[in-house]
C-alpha positions in Angstrom: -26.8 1.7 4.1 -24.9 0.5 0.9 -22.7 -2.0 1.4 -19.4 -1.2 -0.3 -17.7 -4.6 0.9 -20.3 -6.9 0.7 -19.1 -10.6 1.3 -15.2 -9.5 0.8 -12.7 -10.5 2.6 -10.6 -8.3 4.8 -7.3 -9.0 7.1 -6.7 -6.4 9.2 -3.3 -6.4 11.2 -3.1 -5.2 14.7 -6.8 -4.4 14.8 -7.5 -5.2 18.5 -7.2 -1.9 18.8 -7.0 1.8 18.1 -6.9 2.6 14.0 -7.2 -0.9 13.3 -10.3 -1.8 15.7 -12.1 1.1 13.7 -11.3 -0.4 10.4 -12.4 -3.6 11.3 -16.2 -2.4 12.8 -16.3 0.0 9.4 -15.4 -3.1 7.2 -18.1 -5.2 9.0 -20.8 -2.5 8.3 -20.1 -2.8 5.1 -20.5 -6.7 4.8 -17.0 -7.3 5.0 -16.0 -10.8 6.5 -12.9 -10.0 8.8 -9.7 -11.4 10.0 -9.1 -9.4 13.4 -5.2 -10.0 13.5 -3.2 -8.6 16.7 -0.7 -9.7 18.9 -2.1 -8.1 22.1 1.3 -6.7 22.3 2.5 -2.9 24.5 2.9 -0.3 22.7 6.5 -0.6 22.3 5.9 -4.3 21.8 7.8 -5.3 24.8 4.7 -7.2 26.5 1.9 -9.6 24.9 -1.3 -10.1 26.1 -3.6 -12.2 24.2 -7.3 -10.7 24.0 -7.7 -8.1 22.0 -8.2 -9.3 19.0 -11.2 -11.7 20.4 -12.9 -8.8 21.3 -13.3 -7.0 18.4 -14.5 -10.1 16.8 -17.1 -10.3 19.6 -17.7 -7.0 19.4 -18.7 -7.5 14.8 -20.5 -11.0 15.8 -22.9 -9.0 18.3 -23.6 -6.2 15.2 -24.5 -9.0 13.4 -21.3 -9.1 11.4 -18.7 -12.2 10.6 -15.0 -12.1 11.5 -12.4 -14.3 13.2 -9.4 -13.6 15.4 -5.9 -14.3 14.4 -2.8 -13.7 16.8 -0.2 -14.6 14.8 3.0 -11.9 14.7 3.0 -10.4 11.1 6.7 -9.8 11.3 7.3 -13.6 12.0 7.6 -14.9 8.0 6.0 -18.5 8.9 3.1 -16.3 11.2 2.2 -13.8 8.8 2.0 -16.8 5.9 -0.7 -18.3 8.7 -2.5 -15.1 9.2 -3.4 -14.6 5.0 -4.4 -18.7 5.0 -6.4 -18.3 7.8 -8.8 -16.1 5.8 -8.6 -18.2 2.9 -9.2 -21.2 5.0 -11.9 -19.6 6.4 -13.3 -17.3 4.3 -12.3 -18.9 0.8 -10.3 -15.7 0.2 -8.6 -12.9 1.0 -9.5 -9.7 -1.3 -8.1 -7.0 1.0 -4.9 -6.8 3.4 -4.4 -4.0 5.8 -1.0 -3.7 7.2 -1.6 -1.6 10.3 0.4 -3.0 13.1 2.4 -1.3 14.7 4.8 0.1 17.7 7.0 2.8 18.8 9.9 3.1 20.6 11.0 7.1 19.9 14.6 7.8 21.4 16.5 11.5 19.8 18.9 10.0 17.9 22.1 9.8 20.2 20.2 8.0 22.7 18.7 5.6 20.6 20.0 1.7 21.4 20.2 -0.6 18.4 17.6 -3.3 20.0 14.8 0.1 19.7 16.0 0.4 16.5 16.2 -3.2 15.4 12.4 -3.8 16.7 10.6 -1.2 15.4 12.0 -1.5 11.4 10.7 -5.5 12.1 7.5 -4.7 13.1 6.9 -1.7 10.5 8.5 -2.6 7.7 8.7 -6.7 7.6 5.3 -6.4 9.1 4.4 -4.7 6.1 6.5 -6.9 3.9 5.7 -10.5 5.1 1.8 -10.2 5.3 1.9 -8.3 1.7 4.5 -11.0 0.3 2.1 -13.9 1.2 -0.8 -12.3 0.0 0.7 -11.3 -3.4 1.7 -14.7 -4.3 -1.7 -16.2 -3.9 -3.2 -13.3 -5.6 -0.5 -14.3 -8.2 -1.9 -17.9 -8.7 -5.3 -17.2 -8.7 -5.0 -14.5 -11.9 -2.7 -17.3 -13.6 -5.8 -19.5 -12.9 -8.1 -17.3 -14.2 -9.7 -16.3 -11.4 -8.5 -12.6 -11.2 -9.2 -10.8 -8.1 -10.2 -6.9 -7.4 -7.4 -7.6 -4.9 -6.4 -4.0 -2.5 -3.5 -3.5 -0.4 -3.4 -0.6 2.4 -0.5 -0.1 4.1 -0.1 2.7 7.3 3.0 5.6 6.7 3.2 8.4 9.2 3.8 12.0 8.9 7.1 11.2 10.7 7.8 9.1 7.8 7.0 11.3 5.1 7.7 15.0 6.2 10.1 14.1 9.7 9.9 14.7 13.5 11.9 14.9 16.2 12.7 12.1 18.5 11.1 9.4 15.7 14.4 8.4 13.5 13.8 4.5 13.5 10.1 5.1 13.5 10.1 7.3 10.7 12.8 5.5 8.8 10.2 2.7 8.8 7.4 4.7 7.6 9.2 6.0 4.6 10.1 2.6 3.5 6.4 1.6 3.6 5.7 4.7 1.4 8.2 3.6 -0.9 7.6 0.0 -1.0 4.4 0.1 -1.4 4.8 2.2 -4.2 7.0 -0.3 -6.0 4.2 -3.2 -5.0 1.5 -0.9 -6.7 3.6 -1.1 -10.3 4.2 -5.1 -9.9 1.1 -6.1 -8.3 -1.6 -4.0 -11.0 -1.3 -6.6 -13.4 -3.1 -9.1 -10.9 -5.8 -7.0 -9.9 -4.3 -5.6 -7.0 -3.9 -2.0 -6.2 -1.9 -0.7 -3.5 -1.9 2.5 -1.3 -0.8 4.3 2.1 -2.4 6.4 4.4 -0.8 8.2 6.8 -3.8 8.6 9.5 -3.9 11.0 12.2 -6.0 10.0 15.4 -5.9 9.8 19.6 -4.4 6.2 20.1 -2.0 4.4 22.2 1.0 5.7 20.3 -0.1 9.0 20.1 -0.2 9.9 23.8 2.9 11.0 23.9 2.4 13.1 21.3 -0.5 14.7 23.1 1.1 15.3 26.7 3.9 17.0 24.4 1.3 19.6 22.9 2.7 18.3 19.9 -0.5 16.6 18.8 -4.1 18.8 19.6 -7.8 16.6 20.1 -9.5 19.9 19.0 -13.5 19.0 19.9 -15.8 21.4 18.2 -17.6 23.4 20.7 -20.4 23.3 18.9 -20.9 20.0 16.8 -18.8 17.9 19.4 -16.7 16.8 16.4 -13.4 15.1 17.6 -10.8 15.7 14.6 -8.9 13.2 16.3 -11.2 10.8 16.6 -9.8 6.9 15.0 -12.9 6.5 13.7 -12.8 9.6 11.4 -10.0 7.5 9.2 -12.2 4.3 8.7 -14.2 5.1 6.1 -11.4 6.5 3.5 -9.6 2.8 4.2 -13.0 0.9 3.4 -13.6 2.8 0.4 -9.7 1.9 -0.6 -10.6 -1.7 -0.1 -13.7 -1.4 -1.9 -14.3 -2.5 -5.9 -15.2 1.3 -6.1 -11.5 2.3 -6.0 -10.2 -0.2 -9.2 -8.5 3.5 -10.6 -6.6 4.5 -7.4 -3.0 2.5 -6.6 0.4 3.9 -5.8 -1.0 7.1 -4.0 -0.3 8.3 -0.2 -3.5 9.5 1.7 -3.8 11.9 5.0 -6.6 11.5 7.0 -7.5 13.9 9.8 -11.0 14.8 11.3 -12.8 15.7 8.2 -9.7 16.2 5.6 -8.5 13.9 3.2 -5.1 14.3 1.5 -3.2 13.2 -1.3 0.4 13.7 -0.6 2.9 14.5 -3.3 6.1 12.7 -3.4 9.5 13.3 -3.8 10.6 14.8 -7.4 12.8 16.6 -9.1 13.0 20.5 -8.8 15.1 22.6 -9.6 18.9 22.0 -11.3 22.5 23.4 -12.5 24.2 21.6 -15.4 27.4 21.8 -17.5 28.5 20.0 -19.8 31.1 18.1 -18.0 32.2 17.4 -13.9 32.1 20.0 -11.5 34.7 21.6 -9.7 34.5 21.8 -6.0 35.0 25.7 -6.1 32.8 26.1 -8.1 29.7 24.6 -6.3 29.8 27.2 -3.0 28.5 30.0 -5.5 25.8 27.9 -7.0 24.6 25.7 -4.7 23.0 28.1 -2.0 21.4 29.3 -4.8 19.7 26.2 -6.2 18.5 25.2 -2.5 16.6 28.7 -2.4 15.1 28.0 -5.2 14.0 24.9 -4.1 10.5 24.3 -2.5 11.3 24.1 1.6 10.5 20.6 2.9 7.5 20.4 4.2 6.4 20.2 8.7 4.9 17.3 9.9 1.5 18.8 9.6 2.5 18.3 5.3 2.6 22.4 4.9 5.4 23.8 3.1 6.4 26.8 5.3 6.0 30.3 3.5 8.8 32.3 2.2 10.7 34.4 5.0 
């Protein structure tokens, strides 16, 4: 098998289990020396225990792989600045970051508390931020110093984030803003050698299970092949490749992955538009505007599929 990641170094947050565990066996098979970051915490972060992230190393050392475990909490600015030195102390680098921790604490709106709210935008989006920050600036010095690196960023969205669901406001308020900023961090970061892109994976995990009893979310299993579409391991390989050299012409994207489908999302943009050549009246929107929103494309469901016209 070629190695796509031979000898580069990969920090993988909350990869003790799940998404993450599945990146971090895929990077190993691909030569990848990994730092297997993870709290050991709940799902909705409200209890730790340490472990996880051991095992998954043990788990790459018996495949004949290299990796070491970090438990450090990427939201925590001092923790995360640990986690990206402990792969250059390490490792003597760090040439990809994937920012895949995560929890979820999904409330409808009027019920939500402001501690739910607090905790998940902490762990999603300055767990994004903090880990991403720390990694730039050393990816900074080292192009100042010559030494350039084919640097890649990944950072984890949601279809809640991107196209809405119900019951998920803090959770996909977060998800947005790692769409967005990771956007922003592709356009200042190019000029060191890093790229940067999302994903917005789809698989059976701890924070899907919900989603699952619901009906909301189907682990279809092909009769035939015995293919699970929801399978984490499905998404591995497309976040490899991103971390690869392979993908030097590929930043500021957003990427679905489900069973055998890869996506590339289309953002927000401007569509259709009234004009005058001065400020509107009030009046004189309610026979306008009804007609501008029809013209519009509808917003898309949370499978990404813009609904057809009635």
């Amino acid at each position: 098998m070629q190695q796509l990641c031979k000898d580069r170094v990969v920090v993988i947050t909350g990869a003790g289990r799940g998404l993450g565990r599945e990146y971090a066996l895929e990077f190993a098979r691909h030569g990848a020396k990994v730092v297997v970051n993870d709290l050991g915490a709940s799902p909705d972060g409200s209890e730790i225990a340490a472990g996880p992230a051991q095992q998954v190393v043990e788990e790459i050392r018996a495949m004949g792989g290299t990796a070491v475990a970090n438990n450090d909490d990427v939201a925590d600015w001092d923790g995360a600045k640990r986690m990206i030195q402990s792969a250059i102390e390490n490792f003597g680098s760090i040439d990809v970051l994937v920012n895949n921790a995560a929890i979820i604490r999904d409330r409808m709106l009027v019920n939500m508390e402001v501690e739910d709210w607090d905790a998940v935008i902490r762990v999603h989006l300055r767990g994004t931020f903090a880990p991403m920050r720390h990694a730039a600036a050393w990816w900074r010095d080292e192009s100042k110093a010559g030494r350039q690196r084919a640097a890649r960023v990944i950072n984890t969205s949601s279809s809640a984030g991107l196209f809405g669901n119900v019951g998920q406001t803090c959770y996909g308020a977060a998800k947005a803003g790692i769409a967005c900023m990771s956007n922003v961090a592709a356009t200042e970061l190019g000029r060191y050698g890093v790229t940067v892109n999302t994903i917005y994976p789809s698989g059976t995990t701890r924070h899907t299970e919900h989603l699952i009893k619901s009906g909301r979310l189907n682990p279809v299993v092909n009769a035939v092949t015995g293919f699970e579409a929801l399978d984490p391991a499905n998404v591995a390989p497309l976040v490899v490749w991103l971390g690869s050299t392979e993908s030097a012409d590929v930043t500021g994207r957003v990427f679905g992955s489900r069973g055998g489908r890869i996506t590339v999302a289309e953002g927000w943009h401007a569509g259709p538009h009234i004009e005058k050549p001065g400020r509107w009246e009030v009046a004189e929107l309610g026979a306008l505007v009804p007609d501008l929103v029809r013209r519009a494309t509808p917003n898309a469901t949370l499978d990404g599929v813009i609904p057809a016209a009635a």
